[in-house]
Every structure is written in C-alpha cells, then in structure tokens.
N, CA and C atoms as an extended XYZ file, in Angstrom:
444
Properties=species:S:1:pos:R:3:atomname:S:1:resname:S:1:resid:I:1 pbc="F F F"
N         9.833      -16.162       -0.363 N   UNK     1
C         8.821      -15.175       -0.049 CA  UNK     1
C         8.719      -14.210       -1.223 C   UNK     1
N         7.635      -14.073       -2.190 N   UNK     2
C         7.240      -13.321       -3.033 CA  UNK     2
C         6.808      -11.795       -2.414 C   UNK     2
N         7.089      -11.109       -2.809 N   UNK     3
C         6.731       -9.336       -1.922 CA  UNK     3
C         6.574       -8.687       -3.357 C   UNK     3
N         5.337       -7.736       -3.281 N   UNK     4
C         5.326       -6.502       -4.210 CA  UNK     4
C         4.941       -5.298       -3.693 C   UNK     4
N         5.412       -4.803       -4.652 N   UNK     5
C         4.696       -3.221       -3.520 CA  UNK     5
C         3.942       -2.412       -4.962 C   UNK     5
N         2.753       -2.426       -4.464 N   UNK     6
C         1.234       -2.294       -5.492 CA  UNK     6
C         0.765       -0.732       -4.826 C   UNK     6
N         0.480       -0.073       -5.595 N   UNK     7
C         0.413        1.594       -5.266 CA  UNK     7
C        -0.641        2.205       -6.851 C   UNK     7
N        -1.635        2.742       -6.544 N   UNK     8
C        -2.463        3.939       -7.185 CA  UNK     8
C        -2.028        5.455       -6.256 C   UNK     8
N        -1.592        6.311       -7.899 N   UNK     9
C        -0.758        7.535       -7.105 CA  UNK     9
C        -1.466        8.436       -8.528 C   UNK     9
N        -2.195        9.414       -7.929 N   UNK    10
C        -2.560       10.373       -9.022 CA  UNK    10
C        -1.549       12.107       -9.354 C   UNK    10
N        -1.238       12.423       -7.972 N   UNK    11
C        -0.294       13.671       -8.271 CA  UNK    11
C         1.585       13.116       -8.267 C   UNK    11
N         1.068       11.914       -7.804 N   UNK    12
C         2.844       11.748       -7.766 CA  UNK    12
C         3.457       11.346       -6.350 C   UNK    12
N         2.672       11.762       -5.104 N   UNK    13
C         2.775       11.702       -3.922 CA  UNK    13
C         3.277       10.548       -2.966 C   UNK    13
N         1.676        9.575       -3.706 N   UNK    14
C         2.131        8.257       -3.064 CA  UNK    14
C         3.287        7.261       -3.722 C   UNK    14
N         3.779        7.525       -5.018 N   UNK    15
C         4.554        6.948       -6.203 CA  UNK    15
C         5.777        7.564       -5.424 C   UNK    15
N         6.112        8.755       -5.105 N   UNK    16
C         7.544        8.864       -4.254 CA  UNK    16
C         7.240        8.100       -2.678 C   UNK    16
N         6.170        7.551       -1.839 N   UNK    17
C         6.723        6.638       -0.921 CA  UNK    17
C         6.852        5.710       -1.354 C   UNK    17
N         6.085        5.031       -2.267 N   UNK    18
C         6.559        3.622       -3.112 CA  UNK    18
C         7.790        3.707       -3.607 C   UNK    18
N         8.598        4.934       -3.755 N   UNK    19
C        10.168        4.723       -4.501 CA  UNK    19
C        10.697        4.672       -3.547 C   UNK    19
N        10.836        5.262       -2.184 N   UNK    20
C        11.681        5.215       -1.294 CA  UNK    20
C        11.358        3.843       -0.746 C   UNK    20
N        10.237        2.943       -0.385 N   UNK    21
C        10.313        1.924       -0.132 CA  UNK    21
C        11.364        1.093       -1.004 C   UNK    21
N        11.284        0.948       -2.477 N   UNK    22
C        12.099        0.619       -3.215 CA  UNK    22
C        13.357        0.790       -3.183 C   UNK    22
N        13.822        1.767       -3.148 N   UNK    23
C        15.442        2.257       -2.687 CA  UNK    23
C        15.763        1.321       -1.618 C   UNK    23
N        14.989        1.335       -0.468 N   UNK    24
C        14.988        0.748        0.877 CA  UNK    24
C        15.205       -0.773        0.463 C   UNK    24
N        14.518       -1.569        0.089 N   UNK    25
C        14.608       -2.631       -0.202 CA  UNK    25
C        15.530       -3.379       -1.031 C   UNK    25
N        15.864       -2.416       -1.939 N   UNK    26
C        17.477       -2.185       -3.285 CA  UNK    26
C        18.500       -2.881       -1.965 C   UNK    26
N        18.323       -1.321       -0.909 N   UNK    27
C        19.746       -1.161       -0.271 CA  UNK    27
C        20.220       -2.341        0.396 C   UNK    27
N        18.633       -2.996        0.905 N   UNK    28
C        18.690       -4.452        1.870 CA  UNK    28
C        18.942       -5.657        1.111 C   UNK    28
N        18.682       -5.193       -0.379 N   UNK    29
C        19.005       -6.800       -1.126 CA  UNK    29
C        17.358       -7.377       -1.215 C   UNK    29
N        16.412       -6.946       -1.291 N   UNK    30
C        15.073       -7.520       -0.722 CA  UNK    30
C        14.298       -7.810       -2.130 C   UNK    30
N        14.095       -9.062       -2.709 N   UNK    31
C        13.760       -8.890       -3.903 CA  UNK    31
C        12.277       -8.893       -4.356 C   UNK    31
N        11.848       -7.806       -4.822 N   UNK    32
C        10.046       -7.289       -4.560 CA  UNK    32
C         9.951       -7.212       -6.442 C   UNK    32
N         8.180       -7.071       -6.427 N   UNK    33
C         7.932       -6.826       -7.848 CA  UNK    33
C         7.106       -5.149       -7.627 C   UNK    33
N         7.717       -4.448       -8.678 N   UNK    34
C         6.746       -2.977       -8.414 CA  UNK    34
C         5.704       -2.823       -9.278 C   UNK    34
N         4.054       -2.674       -9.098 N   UNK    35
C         3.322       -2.366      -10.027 CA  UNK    35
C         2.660       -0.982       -9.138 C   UNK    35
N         2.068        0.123      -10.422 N   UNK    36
C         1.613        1.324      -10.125 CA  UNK    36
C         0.113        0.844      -11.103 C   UNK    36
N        -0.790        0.663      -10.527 N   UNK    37
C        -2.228        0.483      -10.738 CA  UNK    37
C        -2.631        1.487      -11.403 C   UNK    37
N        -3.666        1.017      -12.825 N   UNK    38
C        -3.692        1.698      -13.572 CA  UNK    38
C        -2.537        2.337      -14.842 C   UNK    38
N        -1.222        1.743      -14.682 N   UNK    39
C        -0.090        2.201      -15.577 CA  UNK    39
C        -0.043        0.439      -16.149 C   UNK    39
N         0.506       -0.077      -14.868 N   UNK    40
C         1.044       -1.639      -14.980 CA  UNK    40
C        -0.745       -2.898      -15.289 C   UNK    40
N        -0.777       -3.797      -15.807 N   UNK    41
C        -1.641       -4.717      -15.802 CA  UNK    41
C        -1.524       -5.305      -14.338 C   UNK    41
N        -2.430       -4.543      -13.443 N   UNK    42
C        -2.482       -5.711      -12.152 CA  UNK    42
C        -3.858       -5.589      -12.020 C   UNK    42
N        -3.969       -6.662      -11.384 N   UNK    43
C        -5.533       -6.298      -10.589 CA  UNK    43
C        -5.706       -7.524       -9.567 C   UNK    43
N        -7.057       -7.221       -9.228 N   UNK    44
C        -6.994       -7.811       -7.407 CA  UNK    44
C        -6.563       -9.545       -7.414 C   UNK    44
N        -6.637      -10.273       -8.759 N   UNK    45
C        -6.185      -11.690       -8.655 CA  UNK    45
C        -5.014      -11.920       -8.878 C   UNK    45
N        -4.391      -10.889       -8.953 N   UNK    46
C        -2.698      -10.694       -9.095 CA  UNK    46
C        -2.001      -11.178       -7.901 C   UNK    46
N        -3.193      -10.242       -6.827 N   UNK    47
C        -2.176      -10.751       -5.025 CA  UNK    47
C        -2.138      -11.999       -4.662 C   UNK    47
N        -2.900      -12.848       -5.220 N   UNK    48
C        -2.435      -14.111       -4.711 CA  UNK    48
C        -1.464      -14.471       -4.957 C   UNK    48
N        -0.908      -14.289       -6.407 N   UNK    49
C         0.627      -14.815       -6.535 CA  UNK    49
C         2.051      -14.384       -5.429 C   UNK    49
N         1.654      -13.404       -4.384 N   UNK    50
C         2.768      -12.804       -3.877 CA  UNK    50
C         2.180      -12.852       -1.975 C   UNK    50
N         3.271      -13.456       -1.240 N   UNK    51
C         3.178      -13.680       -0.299 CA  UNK    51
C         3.081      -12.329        0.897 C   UNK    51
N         3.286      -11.562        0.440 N   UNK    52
C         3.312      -10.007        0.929 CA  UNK    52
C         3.479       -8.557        0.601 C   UNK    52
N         2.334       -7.943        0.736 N   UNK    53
C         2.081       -6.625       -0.143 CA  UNK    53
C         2.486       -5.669        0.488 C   UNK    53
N         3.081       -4.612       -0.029 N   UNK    54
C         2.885       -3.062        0.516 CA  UNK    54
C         2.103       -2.741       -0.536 C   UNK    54
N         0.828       -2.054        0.482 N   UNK    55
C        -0.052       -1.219       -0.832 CA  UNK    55
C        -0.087       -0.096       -0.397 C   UNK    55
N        -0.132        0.420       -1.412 N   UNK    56
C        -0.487        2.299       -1.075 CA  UNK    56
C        -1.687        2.838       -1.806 C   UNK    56
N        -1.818        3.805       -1.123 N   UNK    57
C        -3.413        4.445       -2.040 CA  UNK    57
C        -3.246        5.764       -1.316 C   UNK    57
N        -3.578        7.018       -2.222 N   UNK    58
C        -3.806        7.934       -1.774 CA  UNK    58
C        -5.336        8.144       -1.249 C   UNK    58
N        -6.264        9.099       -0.740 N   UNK    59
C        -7.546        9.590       -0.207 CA  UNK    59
C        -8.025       10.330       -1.262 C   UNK    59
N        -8.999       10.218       -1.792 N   UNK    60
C        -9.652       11.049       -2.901 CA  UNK    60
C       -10.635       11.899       -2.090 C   UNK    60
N       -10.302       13.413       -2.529 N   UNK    61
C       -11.383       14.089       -2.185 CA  UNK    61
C       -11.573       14.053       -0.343 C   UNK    61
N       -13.137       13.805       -0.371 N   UNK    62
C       -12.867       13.496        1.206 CA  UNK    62
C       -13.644       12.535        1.377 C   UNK    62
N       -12.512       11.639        1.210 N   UNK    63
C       -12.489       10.267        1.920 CA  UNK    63
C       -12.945        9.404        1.404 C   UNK    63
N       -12.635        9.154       -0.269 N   UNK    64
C       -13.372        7.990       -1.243 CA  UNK    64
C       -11.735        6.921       -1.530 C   UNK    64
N       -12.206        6.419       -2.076 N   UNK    65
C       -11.245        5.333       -2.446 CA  UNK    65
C       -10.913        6.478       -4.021 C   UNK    65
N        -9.512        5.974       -4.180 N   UNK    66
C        -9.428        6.588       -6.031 CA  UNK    66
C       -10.507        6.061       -6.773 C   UNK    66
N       -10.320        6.844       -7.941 N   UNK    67
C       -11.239        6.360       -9.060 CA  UNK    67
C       -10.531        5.052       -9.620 C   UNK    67
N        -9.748        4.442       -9.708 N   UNK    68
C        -8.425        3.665      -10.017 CA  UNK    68
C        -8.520        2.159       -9.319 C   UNK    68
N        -8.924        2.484       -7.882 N   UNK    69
C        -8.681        1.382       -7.031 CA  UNK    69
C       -10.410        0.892       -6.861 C   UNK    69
N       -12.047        1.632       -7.702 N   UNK    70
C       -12.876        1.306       -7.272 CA  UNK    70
C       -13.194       -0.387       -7.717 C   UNK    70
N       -12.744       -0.559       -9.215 N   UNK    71
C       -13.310       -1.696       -9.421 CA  UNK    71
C       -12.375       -3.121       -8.723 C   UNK    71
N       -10.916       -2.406       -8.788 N   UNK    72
C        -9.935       -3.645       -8.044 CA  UNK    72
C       -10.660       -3.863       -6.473 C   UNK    72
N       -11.106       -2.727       -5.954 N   UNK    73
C       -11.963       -2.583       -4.363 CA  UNK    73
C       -12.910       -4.043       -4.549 C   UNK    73
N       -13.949       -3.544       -5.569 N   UNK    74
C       -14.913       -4.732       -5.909 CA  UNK    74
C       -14.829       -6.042       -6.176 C   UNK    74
N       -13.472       -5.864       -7.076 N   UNK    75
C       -12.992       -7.109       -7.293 CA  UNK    75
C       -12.025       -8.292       -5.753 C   UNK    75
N       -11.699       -7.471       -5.007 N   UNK    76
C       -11.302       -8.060       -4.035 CA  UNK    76
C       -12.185       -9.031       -3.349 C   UNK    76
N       -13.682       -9.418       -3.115 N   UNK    77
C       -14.236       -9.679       -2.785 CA  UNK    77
C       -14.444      -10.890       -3.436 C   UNK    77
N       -13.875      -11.636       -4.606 N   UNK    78
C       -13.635      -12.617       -5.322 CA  UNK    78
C       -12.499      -13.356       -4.864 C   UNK    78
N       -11.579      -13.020       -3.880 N   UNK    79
C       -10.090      -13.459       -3.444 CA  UNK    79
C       -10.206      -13.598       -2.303 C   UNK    79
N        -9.368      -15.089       -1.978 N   UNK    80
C        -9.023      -15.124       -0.624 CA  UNK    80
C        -7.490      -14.725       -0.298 C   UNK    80
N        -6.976      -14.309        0.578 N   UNK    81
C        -5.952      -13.341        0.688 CA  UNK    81
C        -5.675      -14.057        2.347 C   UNK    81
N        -6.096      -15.639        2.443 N   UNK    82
C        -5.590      -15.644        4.003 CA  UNK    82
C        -3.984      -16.564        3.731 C   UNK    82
N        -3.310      -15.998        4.903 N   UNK    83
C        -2.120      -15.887        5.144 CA  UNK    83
C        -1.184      -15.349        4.256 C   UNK    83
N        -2.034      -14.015        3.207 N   UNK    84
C        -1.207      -13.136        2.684 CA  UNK    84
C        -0.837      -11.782        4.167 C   UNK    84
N         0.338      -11.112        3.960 N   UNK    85
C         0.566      -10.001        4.588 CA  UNK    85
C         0.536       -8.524        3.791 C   UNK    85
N        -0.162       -7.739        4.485 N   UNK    86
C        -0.334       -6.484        3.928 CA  UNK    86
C         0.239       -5.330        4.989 C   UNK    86
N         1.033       -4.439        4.322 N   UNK    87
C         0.969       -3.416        5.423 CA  UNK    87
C         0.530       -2.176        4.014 C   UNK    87
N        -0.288       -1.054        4.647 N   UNK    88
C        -0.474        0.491        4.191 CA  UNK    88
C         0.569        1.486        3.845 C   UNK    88
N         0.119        2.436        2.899 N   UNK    89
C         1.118        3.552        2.963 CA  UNK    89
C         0.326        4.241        1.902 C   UNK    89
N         0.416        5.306        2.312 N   UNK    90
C        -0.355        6.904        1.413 CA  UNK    90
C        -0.541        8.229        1.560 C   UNK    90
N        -0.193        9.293        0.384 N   UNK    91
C        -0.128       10.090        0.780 CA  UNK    91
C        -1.878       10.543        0.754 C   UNK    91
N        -1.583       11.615        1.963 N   UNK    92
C        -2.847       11.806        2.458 CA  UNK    92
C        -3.129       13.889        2.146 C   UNK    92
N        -4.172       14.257        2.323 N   UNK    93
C        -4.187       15.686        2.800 CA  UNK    93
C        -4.707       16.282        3.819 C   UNK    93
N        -4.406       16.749        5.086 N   UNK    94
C        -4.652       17.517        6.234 CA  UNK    94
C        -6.068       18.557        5.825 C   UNK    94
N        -6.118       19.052        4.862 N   UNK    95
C        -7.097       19.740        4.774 CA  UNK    95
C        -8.311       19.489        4.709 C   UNK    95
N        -8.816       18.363        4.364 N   UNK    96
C        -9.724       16.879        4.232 CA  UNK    96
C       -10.049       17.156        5.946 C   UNK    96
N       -11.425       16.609        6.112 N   UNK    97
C       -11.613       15.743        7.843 CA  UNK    97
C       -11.405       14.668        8.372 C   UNK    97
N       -11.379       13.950        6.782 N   UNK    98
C       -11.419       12.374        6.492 CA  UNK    98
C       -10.080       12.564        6.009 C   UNK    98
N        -9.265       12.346        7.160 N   UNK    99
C        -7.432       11.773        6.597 CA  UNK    99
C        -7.105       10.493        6.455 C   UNK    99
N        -6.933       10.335        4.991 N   UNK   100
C        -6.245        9.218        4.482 CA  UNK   100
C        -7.039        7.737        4.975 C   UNK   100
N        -8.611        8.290        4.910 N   UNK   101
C        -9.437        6.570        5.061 CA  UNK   101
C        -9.176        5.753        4.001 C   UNK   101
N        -8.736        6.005        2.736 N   UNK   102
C        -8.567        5.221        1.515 CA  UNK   102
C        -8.502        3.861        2.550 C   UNK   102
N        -7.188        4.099        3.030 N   UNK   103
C        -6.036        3.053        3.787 CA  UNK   103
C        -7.065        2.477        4.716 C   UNK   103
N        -7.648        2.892        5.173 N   UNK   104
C        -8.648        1.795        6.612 CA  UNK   104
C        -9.888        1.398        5.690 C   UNK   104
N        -9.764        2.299        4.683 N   UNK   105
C       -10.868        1.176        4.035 CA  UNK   105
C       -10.969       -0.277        3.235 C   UNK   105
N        -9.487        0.178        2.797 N   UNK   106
C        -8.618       -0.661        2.080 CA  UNK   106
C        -8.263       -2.125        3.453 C   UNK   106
N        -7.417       -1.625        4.510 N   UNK   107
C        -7.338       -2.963        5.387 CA  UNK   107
C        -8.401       -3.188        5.759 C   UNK   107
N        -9.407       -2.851        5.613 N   UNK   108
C       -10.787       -3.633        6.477 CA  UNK   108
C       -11.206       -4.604        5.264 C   UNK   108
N       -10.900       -4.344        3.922 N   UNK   109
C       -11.213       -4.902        2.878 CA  UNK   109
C       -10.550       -6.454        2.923 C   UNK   109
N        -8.814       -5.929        2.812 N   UNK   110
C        -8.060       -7.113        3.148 CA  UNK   110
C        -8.219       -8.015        3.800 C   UNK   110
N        -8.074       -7.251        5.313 N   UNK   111
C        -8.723       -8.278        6.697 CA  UNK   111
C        -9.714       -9.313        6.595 C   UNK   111
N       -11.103       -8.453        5.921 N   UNK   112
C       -12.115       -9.321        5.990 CA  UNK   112
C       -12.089      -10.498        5.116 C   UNK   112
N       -10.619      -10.571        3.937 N   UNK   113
C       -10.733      -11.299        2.927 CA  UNK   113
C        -9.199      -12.417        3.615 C   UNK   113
N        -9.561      -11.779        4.447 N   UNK   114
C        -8.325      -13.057        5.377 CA  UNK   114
C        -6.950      -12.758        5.145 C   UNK   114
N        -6.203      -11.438        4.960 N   UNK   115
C        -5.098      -10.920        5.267 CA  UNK   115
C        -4.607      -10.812        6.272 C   UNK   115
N        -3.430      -10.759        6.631 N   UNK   116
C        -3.334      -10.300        7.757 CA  UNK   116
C        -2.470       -8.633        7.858 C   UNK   116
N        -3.140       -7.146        8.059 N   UNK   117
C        -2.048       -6.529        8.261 CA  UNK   117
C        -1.358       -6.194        9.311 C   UNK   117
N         0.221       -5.667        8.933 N   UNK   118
C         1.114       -5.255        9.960 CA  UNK   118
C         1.073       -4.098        9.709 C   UNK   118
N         2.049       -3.748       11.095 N   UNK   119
C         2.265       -2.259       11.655 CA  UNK   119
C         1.280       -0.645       11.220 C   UNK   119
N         1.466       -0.125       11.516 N   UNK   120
C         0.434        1.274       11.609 CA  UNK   120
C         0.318        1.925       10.191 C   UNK   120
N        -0.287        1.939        9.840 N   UNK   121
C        -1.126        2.395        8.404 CA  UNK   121
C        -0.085        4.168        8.463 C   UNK   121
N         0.623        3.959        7.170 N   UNK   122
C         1.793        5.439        6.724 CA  UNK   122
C         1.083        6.512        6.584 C   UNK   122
N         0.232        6.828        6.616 N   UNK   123
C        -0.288        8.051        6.217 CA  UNK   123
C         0.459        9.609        6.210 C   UNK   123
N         0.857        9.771        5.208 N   UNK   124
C         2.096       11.051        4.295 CA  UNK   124
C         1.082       12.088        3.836 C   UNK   124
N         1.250       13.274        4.847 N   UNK   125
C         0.627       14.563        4.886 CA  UNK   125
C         1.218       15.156        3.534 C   UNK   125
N         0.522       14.629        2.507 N   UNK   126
C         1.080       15.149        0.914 CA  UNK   126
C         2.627       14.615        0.423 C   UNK   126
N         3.383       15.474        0.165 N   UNK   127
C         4.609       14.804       -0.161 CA  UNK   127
C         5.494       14.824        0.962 C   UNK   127
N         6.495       13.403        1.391 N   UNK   128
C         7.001       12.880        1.747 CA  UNK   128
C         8.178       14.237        1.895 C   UNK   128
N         8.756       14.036        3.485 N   UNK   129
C         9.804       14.394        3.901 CA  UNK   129
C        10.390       13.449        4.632 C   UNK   129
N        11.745       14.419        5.187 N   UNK   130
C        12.969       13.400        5.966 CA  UNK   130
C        11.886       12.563        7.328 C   UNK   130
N        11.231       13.385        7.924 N   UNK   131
C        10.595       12.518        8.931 CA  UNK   131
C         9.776       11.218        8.615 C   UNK   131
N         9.095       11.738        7.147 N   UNK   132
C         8.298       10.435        6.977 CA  UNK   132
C         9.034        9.235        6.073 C   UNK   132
N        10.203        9.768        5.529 N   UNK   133
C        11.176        8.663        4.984 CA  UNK   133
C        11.513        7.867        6.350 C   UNK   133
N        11.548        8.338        7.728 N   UNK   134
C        12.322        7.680        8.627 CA  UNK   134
C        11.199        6.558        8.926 C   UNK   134
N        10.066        6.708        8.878 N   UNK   135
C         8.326        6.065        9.254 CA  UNK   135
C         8.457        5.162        7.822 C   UNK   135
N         9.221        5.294        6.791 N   UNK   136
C         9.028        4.447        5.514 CA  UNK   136
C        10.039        3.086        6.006 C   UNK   136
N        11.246        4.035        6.832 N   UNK   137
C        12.139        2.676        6.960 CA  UNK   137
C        11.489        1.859        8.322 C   UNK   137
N        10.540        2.316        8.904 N   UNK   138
C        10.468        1.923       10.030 CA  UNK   138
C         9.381        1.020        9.785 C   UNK   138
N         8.652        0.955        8.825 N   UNK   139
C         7.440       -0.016        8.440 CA  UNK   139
C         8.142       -0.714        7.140 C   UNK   139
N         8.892       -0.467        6.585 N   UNK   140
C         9.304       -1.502        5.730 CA  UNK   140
C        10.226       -2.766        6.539 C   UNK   140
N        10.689       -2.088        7.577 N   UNK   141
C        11.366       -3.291        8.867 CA  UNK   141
C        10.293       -4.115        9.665 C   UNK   141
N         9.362       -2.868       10.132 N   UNK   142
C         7.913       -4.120       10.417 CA  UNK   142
C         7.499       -5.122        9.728 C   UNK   142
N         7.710       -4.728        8.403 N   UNK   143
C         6.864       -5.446        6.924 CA  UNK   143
C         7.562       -6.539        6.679 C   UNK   143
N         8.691       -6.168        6.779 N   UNK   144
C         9.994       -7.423        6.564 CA  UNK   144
C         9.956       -8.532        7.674 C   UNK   144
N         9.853       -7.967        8.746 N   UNK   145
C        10.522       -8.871        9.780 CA  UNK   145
C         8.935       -9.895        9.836 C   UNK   145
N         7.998       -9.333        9.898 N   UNK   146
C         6.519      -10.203        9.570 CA  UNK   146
C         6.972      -11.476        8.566 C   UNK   146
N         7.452      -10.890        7.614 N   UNK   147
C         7.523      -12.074        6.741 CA  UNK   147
C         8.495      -12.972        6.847 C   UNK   147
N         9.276      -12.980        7.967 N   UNK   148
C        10.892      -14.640        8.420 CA  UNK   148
C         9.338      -15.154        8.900 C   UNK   148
C-alpha cells in the first residue's frame, strides 16, 4: 500500500497537521511519501502512483480553493482516482462564514473522479491544539484501517 500525505499550507497552519500526521505514522512504523504543493514537484498525475492520500488544504479568504491548489483543482479532471482513498485535513478560520469549504470542494472533486473518501473532513480552527492533535490521531486510524 503506497500512502502520501499531499498538503498546500500558506501561514504554516495546515503544514503543522501534516507534521503531526507524520510523527503519527513515524510512531506506527507506517511508510508514507510527504509532498507540500507548490515547494515539492507534485501535481494531480502524481496520485495515481499512491494507493491512499491524506490531503490537506487550507480555505482562502472566504471560501476559495488556494491560489496553489487552482490549476492541480483543474488538472484533476484529467485522472481517474477510482479505488484510490482520500481522507481531508485543514486548517480553517472561524471568522470566515464559509469554514474550511476548500476541503468539500476538494472531496466532491475526488469523489466525482472515483475516489473514495474516509472519515469526517479535519477542519483545524487555525493552528492546531491538544484537542485537534487527538482528531489527527483519530482520522489517521480511520485512514489506516480503510486501507487493510
């Protein structure tokens, strides 16, 4: 089982739940590839090589996709992605009306391209605390156990 965990992070936010996923996965022995979109060479024909994604994306503004993730967005629509697994994670901001749609815009993207995602979309009210580290281990066990 190939796993990466693929993340666009502009203040830093969503790049610390992508590390704690990482730690998490260290601790379990779980062997994943990490790319940060826009730093690393990935893009949307990358996911086929890997049998299961954690993606993350933060919410731009209110309620756009990043500037980062628009053309990989577009480009998804070139890929079939069935019987890949995806689960969400991003930090989001409360002050917005539109909390953290990046992420439902993003799995409706997946879905329709024949993904399948698991468990409840992370959405991290800015930077990550002890409660939402406990919601990181609790969907990286969803994420895992999807993929036996």
């Amino acid at each position: 089982m190939k796993i990466a965990i693929v993340y666009a992070s502009m203040t830093g936010n969503t790049e610390m739940i992508a590390e704690e996923f990482k730690a998490y996965f260290d601790k379990h022995s779980v062997e994943y590839q990490s790319y940060h979109i826009n730093h690393d060479d990935f893009f949307a024909f990358d996911l086929t090589d890997y049998d299961a994604i954690l993606f993350g994306s933060y919410t731009y503004g209110d309620g756009e996709l990043p500037f980062e993730l628009e053309d990989f967005y577009d480009e998804l629509d070139d890929e079939d992605l069935s019987g890949k697994i995806f689960s969400l994670f991003g930090s989001c901001d409360s002050f917005y009306p539109l909390y953290g749609v990046a992420l439902d815009i993003l799995a409706d993207k997946f879905t329709a391209q024949g993904a399948t995602v698991v468990g409840e979309y992370l959405k991290v009210d800015l930077a990550p605390d002890g409660e939402d580290i406990k919601q990181v281990h609790a969907l990286a066990d969803t994420f895992l156990n999807a993929t036996k």
